[in-house]
Structure formats: C-alpha cells, structure tokens
MIDOSE-1310 file (N, C-alpha, C; in nm, 2 decimals, decimal comma, always signed):
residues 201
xxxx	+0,08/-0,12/+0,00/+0,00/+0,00/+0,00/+0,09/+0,12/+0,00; +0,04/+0,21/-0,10/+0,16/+0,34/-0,09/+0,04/+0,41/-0,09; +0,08/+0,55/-0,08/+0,05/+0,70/-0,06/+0,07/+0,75/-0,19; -0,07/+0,79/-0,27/-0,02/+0,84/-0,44/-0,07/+1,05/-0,37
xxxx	+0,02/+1,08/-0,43/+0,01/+1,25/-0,44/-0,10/+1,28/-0,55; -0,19/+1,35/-0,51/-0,26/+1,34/-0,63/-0,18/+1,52/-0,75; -0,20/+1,48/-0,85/-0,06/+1,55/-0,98/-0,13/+1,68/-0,97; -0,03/+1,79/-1,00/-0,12/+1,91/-1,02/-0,09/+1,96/-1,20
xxxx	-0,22/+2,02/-1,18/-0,25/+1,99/-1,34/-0,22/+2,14/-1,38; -0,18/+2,16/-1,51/-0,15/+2,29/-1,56/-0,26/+2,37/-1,60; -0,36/+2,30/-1,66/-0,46/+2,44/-1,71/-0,57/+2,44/-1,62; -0,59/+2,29/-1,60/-0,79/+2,25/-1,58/-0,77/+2,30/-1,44
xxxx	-0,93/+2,34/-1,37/-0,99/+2,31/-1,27/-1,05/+2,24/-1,33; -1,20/+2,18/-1,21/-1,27/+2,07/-1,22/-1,37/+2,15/-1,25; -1,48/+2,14/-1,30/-1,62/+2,13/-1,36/-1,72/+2,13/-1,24; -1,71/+2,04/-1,16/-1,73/+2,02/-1,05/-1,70/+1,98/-0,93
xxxx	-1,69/+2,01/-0,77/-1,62/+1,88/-0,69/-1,76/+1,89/-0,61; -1,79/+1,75/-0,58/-1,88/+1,75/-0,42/-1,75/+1,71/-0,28; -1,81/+1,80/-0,19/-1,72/+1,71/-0,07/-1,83/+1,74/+0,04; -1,82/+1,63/+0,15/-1,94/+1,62/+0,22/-1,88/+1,48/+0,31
xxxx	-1,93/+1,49/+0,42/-1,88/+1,39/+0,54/-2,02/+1,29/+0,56; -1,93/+1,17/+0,65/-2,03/+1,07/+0,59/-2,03/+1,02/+0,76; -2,13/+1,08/+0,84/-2,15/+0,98/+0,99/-2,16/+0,87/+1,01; -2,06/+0,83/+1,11/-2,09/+0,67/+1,11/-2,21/+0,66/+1,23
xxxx	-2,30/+0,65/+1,22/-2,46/+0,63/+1,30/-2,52/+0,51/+1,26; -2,60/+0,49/+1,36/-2,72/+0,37/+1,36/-2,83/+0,49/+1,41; -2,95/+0,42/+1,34/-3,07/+0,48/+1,31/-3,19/+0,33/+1,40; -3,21/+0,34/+1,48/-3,33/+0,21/+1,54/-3,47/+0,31/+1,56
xxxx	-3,58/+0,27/+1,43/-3,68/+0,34/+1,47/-3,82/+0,18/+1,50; -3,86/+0,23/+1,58/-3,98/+0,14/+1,70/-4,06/+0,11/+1,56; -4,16/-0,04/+1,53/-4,22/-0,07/+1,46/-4,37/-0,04/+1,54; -4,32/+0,00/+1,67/-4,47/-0,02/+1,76/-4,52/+0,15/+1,74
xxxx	-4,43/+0,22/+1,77/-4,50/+0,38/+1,77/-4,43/+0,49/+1,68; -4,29/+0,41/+1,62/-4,25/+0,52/+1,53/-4,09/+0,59/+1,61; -4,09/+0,54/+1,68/-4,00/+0,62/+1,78/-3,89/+0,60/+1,72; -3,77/+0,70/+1,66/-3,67/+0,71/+1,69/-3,52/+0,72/+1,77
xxxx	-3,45/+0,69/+1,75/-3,32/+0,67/+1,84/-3,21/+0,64/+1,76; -3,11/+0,69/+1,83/-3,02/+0,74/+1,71/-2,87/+0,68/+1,79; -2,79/+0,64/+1,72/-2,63/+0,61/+1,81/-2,52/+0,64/+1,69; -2,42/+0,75/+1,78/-2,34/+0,77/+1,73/-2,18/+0,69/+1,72
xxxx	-2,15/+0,65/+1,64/-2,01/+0,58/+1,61/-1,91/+0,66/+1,58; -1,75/+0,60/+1,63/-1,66/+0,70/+1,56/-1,64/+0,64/+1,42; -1,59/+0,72/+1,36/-1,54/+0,68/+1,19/-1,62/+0,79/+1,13; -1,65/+0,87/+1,14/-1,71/+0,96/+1,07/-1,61/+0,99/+0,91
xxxx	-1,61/+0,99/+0,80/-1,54/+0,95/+0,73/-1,54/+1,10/+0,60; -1,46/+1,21/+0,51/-1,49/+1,30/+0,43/-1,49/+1,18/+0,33; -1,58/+1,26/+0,24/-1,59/+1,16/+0,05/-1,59/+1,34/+0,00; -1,53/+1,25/-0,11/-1,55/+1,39/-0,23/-1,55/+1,34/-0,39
xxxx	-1,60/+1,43/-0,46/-1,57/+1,37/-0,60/-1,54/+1,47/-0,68; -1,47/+1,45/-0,82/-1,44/+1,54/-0,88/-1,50/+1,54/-1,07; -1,54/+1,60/-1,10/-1,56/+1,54/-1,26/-1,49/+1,71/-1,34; -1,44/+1,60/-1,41/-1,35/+1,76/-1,53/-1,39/+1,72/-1,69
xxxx	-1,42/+1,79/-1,73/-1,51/+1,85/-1,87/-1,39/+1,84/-1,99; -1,38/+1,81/-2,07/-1,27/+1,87/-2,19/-1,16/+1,86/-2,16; -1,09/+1,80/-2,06/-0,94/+1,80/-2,00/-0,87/+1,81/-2,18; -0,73/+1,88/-2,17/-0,65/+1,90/-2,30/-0,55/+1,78/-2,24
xxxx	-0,50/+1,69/-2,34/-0,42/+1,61/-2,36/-0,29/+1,57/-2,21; -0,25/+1,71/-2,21/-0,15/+1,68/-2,08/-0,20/+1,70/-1,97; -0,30/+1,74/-1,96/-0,37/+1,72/-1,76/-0,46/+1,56/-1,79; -0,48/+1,55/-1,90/-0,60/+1,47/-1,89/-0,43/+1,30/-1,87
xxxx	-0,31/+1,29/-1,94/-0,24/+1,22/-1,93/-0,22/+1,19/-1,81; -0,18/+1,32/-1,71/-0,15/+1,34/-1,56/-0,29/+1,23/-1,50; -0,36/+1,27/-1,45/-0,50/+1,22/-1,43/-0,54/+1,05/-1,44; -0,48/+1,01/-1,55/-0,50/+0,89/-1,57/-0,36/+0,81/-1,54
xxxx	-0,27/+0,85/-1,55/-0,19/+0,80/-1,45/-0,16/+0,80/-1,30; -0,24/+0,91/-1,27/-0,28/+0,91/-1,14/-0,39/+0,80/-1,09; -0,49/+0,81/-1,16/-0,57/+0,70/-1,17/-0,51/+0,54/-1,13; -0,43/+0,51/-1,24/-0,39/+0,38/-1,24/-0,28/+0,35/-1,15
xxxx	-0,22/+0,45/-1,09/-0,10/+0,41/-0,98/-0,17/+0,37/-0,86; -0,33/+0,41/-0,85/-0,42/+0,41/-0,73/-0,41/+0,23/-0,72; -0,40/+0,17/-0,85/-0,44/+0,00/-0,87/-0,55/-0,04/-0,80; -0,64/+0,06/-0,81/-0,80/+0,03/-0,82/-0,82/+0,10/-0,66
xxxx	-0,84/+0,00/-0,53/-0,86/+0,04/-0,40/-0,70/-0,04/-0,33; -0,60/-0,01/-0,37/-0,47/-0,10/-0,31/-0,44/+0,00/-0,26; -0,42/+0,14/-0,36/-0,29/+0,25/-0,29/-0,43/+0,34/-0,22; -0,35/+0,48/-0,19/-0,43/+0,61/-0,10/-0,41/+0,68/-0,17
xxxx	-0,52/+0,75/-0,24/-0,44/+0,91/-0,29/-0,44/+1,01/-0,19; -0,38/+1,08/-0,20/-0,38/+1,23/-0,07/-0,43/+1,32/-0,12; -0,55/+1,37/-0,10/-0,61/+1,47/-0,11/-0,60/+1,62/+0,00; -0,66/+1,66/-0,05/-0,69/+1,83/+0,02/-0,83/+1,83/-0,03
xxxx	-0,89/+1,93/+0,03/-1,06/+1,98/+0,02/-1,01/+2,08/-0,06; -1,02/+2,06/-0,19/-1,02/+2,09/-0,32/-1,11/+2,23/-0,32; -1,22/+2,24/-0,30/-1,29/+2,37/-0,29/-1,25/+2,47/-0,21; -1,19/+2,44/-0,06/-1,09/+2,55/-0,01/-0,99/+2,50/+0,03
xxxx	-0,90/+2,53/-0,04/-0,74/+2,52/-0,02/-0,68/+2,56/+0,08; -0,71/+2,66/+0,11/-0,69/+2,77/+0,24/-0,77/+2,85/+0,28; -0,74/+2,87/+0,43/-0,79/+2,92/+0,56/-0,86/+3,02/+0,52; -1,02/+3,05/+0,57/-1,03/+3,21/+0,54/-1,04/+3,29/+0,66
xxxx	-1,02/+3,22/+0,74/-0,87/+3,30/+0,87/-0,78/+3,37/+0,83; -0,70/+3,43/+0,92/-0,57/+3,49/+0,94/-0,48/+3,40/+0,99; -0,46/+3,27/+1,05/-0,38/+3,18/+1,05/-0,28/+3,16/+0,97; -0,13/+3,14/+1,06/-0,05/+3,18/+0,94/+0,13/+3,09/+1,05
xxxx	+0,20/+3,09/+1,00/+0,29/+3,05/+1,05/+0,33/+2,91/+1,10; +0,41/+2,91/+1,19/+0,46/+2,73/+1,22/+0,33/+2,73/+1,36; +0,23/+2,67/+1,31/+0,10/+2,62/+1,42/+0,11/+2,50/+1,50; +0,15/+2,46/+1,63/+0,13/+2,34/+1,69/+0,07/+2,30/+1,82
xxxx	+0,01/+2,21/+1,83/-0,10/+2,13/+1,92/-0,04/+2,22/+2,03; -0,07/+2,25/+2,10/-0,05/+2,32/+2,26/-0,09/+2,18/+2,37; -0,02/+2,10/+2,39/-0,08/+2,01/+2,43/-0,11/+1,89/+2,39; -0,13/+1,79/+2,44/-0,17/+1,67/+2,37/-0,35/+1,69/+2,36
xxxx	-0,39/+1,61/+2,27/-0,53/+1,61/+2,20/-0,56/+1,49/+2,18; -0,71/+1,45/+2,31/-0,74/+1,35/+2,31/-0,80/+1,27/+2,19; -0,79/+1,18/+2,16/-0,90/+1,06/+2,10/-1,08/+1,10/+2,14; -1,14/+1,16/+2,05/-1,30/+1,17/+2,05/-1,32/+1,36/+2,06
xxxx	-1,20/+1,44/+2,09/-1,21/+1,54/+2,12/-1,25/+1,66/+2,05; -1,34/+1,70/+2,09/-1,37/+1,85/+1,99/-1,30/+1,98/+1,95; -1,22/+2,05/+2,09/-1,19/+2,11/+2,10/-0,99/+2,11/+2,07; -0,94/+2,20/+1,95/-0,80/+2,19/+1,93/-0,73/+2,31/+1,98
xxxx	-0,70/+2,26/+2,10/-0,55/+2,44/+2,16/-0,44/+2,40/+2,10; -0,42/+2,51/+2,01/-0,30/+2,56/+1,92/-0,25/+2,65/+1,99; -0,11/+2,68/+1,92/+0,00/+2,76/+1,95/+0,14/+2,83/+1,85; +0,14/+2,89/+1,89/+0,28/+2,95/+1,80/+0,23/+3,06/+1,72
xxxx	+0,05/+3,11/+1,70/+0,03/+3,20/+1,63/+0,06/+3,36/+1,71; +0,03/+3,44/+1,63/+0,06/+3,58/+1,65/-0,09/+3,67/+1,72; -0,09/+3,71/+1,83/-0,24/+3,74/+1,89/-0,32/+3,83/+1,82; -0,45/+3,76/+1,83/-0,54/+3,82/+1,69/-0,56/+3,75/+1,62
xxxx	-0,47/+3,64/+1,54/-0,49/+3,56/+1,46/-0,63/+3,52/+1,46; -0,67/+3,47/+1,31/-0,83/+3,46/+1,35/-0,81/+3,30/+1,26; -0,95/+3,19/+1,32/-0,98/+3,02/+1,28/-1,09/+3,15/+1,25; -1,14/+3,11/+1,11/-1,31/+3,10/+1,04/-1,39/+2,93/+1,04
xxxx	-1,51/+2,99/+1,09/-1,58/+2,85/+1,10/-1,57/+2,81/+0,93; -1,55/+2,68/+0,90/-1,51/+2,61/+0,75/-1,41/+2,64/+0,70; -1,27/+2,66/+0,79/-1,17/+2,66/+0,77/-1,15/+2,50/+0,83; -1,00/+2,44/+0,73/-1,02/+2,28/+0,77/-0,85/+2,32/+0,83
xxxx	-0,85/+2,22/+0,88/-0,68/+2,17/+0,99/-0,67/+2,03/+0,95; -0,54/+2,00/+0,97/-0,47/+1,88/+0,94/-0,37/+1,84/+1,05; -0,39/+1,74/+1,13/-0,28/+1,70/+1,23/-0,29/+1,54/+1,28; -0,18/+1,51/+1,26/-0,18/+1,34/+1,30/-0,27/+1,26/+1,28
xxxx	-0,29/+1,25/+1,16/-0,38/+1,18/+1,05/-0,53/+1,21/+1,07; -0,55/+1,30/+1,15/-0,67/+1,37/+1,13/-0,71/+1,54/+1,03; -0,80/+1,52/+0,97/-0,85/+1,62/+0,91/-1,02/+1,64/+0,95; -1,02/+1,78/+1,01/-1,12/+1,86/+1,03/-1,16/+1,98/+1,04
xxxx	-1,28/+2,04/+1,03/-1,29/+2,15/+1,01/-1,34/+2,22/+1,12; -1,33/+2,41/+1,08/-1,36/+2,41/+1,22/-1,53/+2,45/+1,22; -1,59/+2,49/+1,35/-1,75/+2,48/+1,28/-1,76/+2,63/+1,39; -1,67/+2,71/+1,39/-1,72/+2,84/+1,49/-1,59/+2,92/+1,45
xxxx	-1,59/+3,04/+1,48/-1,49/+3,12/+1,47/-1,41/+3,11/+1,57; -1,28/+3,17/+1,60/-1,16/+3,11/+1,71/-1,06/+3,30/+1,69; -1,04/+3,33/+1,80/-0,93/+3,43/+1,78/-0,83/+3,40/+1,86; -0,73/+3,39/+1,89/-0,58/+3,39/+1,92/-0,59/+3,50/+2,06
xxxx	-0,51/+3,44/+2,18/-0,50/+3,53/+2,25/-0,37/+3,59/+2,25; -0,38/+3,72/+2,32/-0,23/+3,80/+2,34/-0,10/+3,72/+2,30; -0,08/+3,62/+2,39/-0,02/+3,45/+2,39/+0,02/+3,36/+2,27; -0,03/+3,43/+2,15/-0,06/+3,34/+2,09/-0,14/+3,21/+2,09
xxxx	-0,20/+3,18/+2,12/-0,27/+3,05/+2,20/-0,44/+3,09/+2,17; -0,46/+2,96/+2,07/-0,63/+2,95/+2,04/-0,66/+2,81/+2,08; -0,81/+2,82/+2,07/-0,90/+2,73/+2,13/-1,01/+2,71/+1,97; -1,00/+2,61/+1,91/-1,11/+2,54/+1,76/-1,15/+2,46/+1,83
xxxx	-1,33/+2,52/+1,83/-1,41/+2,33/+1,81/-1,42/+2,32/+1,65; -1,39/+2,20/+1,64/-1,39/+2,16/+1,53/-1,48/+2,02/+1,52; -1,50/+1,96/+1,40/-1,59/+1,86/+1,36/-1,51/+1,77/+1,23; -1,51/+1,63/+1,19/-1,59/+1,53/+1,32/-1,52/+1,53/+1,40
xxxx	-1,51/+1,48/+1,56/-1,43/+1,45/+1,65/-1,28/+1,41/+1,61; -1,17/+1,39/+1,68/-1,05/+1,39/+1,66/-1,05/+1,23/+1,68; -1,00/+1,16/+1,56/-0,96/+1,01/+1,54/-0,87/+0,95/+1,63; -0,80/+1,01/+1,60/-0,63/+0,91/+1,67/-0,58/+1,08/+1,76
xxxx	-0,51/+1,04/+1,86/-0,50/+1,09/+1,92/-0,38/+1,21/+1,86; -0,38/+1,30/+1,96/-0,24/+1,40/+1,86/-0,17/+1,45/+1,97; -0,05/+1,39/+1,96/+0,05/+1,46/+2,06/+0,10/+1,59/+2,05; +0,10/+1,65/+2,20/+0,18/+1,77/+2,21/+0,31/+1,82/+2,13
xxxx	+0,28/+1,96/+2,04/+0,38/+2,01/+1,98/+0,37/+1,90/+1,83; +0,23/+1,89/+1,80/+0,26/+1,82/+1,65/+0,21/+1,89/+1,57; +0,30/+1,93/+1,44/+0,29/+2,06/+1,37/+0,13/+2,03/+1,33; +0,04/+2,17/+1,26/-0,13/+2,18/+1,25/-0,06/+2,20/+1,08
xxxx	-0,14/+2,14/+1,01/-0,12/+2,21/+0,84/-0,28/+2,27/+0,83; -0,28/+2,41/+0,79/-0,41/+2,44/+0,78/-0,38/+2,52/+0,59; -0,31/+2,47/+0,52/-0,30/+2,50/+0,38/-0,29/+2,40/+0,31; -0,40/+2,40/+0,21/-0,39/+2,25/+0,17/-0,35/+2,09/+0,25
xxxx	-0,45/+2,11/+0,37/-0,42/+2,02/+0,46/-0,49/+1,89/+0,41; -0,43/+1,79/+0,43/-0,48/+1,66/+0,31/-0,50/+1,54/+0,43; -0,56/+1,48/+0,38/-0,58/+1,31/+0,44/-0,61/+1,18/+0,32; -0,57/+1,08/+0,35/-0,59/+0,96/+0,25/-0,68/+0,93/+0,22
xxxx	-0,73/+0,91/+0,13/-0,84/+0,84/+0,11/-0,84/+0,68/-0,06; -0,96/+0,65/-0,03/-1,00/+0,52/-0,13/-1,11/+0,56/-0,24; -1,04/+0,51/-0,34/-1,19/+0,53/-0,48/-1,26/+0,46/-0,38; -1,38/+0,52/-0,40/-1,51/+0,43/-0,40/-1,52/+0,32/-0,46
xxxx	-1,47/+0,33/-0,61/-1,55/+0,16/-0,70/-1,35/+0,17/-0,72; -1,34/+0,02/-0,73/-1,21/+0,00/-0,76/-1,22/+0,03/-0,95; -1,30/+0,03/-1,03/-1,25/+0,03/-1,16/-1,24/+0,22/-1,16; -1,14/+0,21/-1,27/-1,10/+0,37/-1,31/-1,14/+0,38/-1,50
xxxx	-1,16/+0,48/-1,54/-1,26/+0,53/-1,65/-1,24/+0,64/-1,65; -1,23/+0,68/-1,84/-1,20/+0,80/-1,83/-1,31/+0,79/-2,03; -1,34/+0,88/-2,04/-1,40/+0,92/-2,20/-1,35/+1,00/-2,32; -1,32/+1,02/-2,42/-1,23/+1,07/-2,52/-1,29/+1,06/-2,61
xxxx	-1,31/+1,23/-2,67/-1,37/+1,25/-2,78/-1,30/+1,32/-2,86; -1,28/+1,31/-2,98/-1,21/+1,44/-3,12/-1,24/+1,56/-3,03; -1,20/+1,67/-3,07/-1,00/+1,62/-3,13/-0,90/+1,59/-2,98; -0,96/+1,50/-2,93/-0,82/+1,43/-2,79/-0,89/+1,53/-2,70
xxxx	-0,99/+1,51/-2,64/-1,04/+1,60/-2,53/-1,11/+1,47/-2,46; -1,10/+1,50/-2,34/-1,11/+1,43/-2,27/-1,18/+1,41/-2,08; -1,32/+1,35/-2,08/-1,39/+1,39/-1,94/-1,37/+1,23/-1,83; -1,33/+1,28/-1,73/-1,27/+1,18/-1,62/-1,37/+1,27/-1,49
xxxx	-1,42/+1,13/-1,37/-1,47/+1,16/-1,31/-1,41/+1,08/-1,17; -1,43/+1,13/-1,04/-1,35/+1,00/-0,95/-1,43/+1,07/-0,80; -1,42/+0,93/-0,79/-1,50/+0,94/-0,61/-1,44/+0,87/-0,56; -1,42/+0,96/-0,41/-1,36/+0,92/-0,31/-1,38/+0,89/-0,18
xxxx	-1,39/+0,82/-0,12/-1,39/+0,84/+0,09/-1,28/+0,82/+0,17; -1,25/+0,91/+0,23/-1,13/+0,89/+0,36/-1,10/+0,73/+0,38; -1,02/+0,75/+0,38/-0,89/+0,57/+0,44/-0,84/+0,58/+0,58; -0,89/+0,52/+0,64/-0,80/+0,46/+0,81/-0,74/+0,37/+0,80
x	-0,62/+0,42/+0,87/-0,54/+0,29/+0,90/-0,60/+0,22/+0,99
C-alpha cells in the first residue's frame, strides 16, 4: 500500500467537486410507535468527487496516471478539500497542538500563532492523521494561543507540539468503486470523473 500524491495539473480546474462527510450512526426506529433513536459511532469519514469536462491532452495524461497508480482500492491518494485550499482566517505561521489532543475530542489548543490571529468556521486543519474543520470562529489570544471546536471528533490521538497544516491540509483516502474510467472524444479531449472516501489505518 503506498500514498499516491494526487498530480497538479496545468490548465484544468474541475467542472465540479462534491465534498461532504459521511456519519458513522445507527438509526433504530420502533415498529410499535415510530419512535426514533439514534447512536453515534466513531469513523465519521470525508468523500468527495471530482468530474473535469474537456481535459487537453496533458492534464488529462496526468490524471490517468494518477488513476492507475491508485491499482484500483490497493494504494491512497492524498487529497486536500479541493474547494478551499486555504484558511479564510488569518492563521498563518509554524502552528502546533498546545498540548496533547485527546482521542474523541472537539476542542483543538494551538499555538505558536501571532495574537489576533483569526480560525473562520469552514476553515479545515490537518494533524496526525486527522483532518477537520472548524464549525465556529476562534481568535488567538495575546499568547498566541487559540481554542477550535472543530468537527468530526478527533480520530487518533495527537501529541503535544505536533505541527497543524491548515493550507492544503490533506488526508488519505480510497476510490469508491475499484475500476477507473476516463471518456475521449475528437479532437483528444477528454472527461474523467473520481470518487472518493477517507482511508484509516
């Protein structure tokens, strides 16, 4: 199993991307009165997809090589949330966990920024194989030192002083269907589509 980078392409953007998280829940509703009840699981998982229109010959080459190095569901490509790349905060600099960060936890204390610095709710973070977003605004005290609740909960745990990537912050993920496909029409243009969901180790 390897780690494929996914290629950066010279002309194209995508056409479209969806990205959207996928709860791991059980749903038990009563045959007797209707009653719902609901249980939350960890694994809460990002998917996203991408489809690109007309690709020109050398992004579309990129792409499908990228494709096939995936060998269907064997390797991970590394993504980033394609639609925001970066923070629309003021976050900026070498950012790290202030502390260790438990397993299930909401809340991320950072460090090392400049006071004032601002987290915007749907700004996403990246730290020790977790990727999440945040879901509220956050400002930096004097100290440097902020406080993100963020969403889903925190996976695997994150040790004190482990660097935060909040630019193009990426996590692994798996095609969906193991076959890859791409369409080619005159004169060499070419539309490719790919779905994804997060990978745990």
């Amino acid at each position: 199993m390897s780690d494929i980078t996914f290629p950066t392409l010279s002309l194209s953007a995508p056409a479209e991307v969806e990205w959207g998280l996928r709860a791991n829940t059980q749903v038990l509703t009563s045959p007797l009165n209707g009653s719902v009840q609901t249980l939350e699981l960890p694994g809460a998982r990002w998917f996203t997809s991408f489809m690109w229109e007309t690709l020109e010959e050398a992004d579309a080459a990129l792409l499908q090589a990228f494709l096939v190095k995936l060998r269907g569901q064997a390797n991970r490509a590394v993504l980033f949330p394609y639609h925001r790349p970066t923070p629309r905060g003021t976050i900026a600099g070498t950012v790290l966990a202030n502390g260790a960060i438990a397993q299930g936890a909401t809340t991320w204390t950072l460090d090392g920024l400049t006071g004032g610095t601002t987290v915007k709710a749907g700004d996403y973070l990246a730290c020790g194989g977790n990727l999440v977003m945040a879901v509220a605004d956050a400002t930096a005290s004097g100290g440097g030192a902020i406080s993100v609740t963020v969403e889903p909960p925190t996976r695997t745990a994150i040790a004190d002083n482990a660097a935060v990537t909040y630019t193009n912050p990426t996590s692994r993920f798996i095609l969906q269907e193991p076959d890859v496909r791409w369409n080619t029409r005159s004169p060499v243009l070419t539309n490719v589509s790919l779905a994804f969901v997060e990978a745990f180790s």
